[in-house]
C-alpha distance (Angstrom), angle and dihedral (degrees) to the residues before:
residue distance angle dihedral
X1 . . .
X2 3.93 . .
X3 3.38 92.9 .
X4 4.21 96.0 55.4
X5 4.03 79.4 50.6
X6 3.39 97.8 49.6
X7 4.08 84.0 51.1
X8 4.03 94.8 47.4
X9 3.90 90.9 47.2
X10 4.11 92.0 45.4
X11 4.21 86.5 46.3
X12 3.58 94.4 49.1
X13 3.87 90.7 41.3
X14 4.08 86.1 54.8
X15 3.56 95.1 39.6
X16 4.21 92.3 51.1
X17 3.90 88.1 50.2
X18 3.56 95.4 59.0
X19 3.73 122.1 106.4
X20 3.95 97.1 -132.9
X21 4.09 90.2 52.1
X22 4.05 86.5 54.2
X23 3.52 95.8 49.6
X24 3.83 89.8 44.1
X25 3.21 97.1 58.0
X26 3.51 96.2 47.5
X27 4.24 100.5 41.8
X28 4.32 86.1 43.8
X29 3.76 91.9 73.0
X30 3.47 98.9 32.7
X31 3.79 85.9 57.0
X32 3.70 95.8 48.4
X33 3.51 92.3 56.5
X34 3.70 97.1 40.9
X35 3.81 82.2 52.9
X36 4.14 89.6 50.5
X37 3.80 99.8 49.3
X38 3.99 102.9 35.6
X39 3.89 97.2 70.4
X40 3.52 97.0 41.4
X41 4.08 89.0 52.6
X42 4.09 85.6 47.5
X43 4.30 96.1 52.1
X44 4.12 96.5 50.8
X45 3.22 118.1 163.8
X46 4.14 117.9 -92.5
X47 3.97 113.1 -43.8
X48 3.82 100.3 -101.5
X49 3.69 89.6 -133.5
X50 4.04 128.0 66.3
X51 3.80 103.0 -103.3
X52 3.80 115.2 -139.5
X53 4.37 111.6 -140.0
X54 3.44 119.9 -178.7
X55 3.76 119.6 -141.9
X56 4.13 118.7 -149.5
X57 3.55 99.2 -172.9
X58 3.79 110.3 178.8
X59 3.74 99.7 -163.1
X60 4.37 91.7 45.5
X61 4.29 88.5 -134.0
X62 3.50 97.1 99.6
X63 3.76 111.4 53.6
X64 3.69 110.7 70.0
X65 4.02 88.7 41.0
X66 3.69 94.1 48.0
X67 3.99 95.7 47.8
X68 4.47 80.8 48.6
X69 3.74 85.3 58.1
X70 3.45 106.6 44.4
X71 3.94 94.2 41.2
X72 3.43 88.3 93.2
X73 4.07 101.9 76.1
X74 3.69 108.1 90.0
X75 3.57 131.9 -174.5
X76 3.67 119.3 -122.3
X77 4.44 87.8 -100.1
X78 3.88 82.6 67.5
X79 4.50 94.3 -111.8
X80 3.72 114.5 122.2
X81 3.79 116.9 -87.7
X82 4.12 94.4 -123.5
X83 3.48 136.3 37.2
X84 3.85 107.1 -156.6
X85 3.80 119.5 -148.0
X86 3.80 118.6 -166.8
X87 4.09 105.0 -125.6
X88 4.11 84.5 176.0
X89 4.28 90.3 74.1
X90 3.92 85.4 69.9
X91 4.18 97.8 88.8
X92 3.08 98.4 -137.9
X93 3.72 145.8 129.2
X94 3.61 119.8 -89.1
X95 3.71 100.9 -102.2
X96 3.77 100.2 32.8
X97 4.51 79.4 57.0
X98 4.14 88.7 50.6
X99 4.21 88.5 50.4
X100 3.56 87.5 45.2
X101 3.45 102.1 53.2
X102 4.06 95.1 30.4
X103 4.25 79.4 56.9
X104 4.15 83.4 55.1
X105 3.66 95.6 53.8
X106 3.76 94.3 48.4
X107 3.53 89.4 51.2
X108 3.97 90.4 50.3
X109 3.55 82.1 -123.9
X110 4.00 84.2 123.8
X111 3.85 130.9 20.5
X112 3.49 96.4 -142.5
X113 3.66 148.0 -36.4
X114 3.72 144.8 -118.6
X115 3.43 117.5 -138.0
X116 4.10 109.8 -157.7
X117 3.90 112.7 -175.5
X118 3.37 112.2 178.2
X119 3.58 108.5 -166.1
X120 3.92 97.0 -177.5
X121 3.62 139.7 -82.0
X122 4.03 106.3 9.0
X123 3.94 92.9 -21.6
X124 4.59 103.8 115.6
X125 3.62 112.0 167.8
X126 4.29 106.6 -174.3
X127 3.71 129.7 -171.5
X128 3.52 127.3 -177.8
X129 4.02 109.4 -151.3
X130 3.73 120.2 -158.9
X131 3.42 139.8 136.9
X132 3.89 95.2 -120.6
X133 3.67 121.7 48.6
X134 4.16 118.8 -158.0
X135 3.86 95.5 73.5
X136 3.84 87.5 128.9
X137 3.60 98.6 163.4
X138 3.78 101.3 48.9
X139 3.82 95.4 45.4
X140 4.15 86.5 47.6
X141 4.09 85.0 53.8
X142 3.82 88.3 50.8
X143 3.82 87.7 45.8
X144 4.27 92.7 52.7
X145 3.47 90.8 38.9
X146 3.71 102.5 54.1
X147 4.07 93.4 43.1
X148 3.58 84.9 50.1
X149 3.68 98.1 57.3
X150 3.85 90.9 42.1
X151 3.41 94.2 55.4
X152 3.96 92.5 49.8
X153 3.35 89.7 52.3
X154 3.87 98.7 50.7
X155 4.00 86.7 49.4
X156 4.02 88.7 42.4
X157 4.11 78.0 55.3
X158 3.31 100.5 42.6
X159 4.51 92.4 54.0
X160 4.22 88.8 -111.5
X161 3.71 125.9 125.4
X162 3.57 119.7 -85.0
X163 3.55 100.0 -161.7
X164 4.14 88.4 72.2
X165 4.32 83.0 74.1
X166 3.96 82.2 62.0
X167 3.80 95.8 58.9
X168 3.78 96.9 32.2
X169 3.35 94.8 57.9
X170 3.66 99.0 48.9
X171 3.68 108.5 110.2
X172 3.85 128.5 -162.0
X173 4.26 100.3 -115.0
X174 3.70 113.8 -138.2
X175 3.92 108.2 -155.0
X176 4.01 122.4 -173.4
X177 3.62 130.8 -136.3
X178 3.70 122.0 -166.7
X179 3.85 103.8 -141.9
X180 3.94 113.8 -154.6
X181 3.60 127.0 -176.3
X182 4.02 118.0 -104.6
């Protein structure tokens, strides 16, 4: 028995001395933490400020519905969360519209941008252009939003009632509340 000890303890004494077991045990923590403060400094709260998001919609059907739909988000002051600015007015080609509005975002003159190709019948290809990716929450909104008014418009096609979208859609919100003790 003293001699399986007297192995474990010289093991553990070679293991501890090694260069990879020092760094490990110094990087592991740091990675933890790194991994406990980067989301929650990704999902803030609303931006306090009214962001403006261009839309370049290349077939012109998706605009006015799409700034309808996402009217709804406010910020806490009570003004809408976006101001939309239609990027398809400028006639221009499709490309020479992208640099155009690309040269807007990194002048801060815009936020961000939807990109809306519509490629024909049921073919959408979407972008959202911005100098800083990680804005999880608006891009989801623009995700939900757009499906929302494709599917409308495919019922709306097909003769049945849009307003059925409405009430489909509506989802039971789970919020969380840390409780502490006093």
């Amino acid at each position: 028995m003293k001699k399986i000890i007297a192995i474990a303890k010289w093991e553990y004494l070679e293991k501890v001395k090694t260069k990879t077991f020092i760094v490990s045990l110094i990087i592991t923590p740091i990675i933890i933490i790194l991994f406990s403060i980067v989301p929650s400094l990704l999902f803030r709260d609303e931006a306090p400020r009214v962001e403006q998001i261009g839309i370049a919609d290349t077939s012109g059907i998706y605009f006015y519905e799409l700034r309808e739909e996402l009217a709804k988000f406010h910020l806490e002051d009570g003004r809408e969360n976006y101001f939309f600015i239609n990027m398809s007015v400028i006639k221009k080609d499709f490309e020479e519209m992208k640099k155009i509005a690309d040269r807007n975002v990194l002048n801060n003159l815009l936020e961000g941008y939807l990109l809306i190709y519509h490629g024909g019948s049921d073919s959408v290809y979407t972008e959202y252009r911005t100098k800083t990716l990680g804005n999880f929450k608006n891009v989801s909104r623009f995700e939900a939003a757009l499906n929302s008014i494709r599917i409308k418009q495919k019922l709306k096609a097909e003769g049945i009632d849009t307003s059925l979208v409405t009430y489909i859609e509506n989802r039971v919100a789970v919020e969380q509340k840390k409780i502490e003790e006093a």
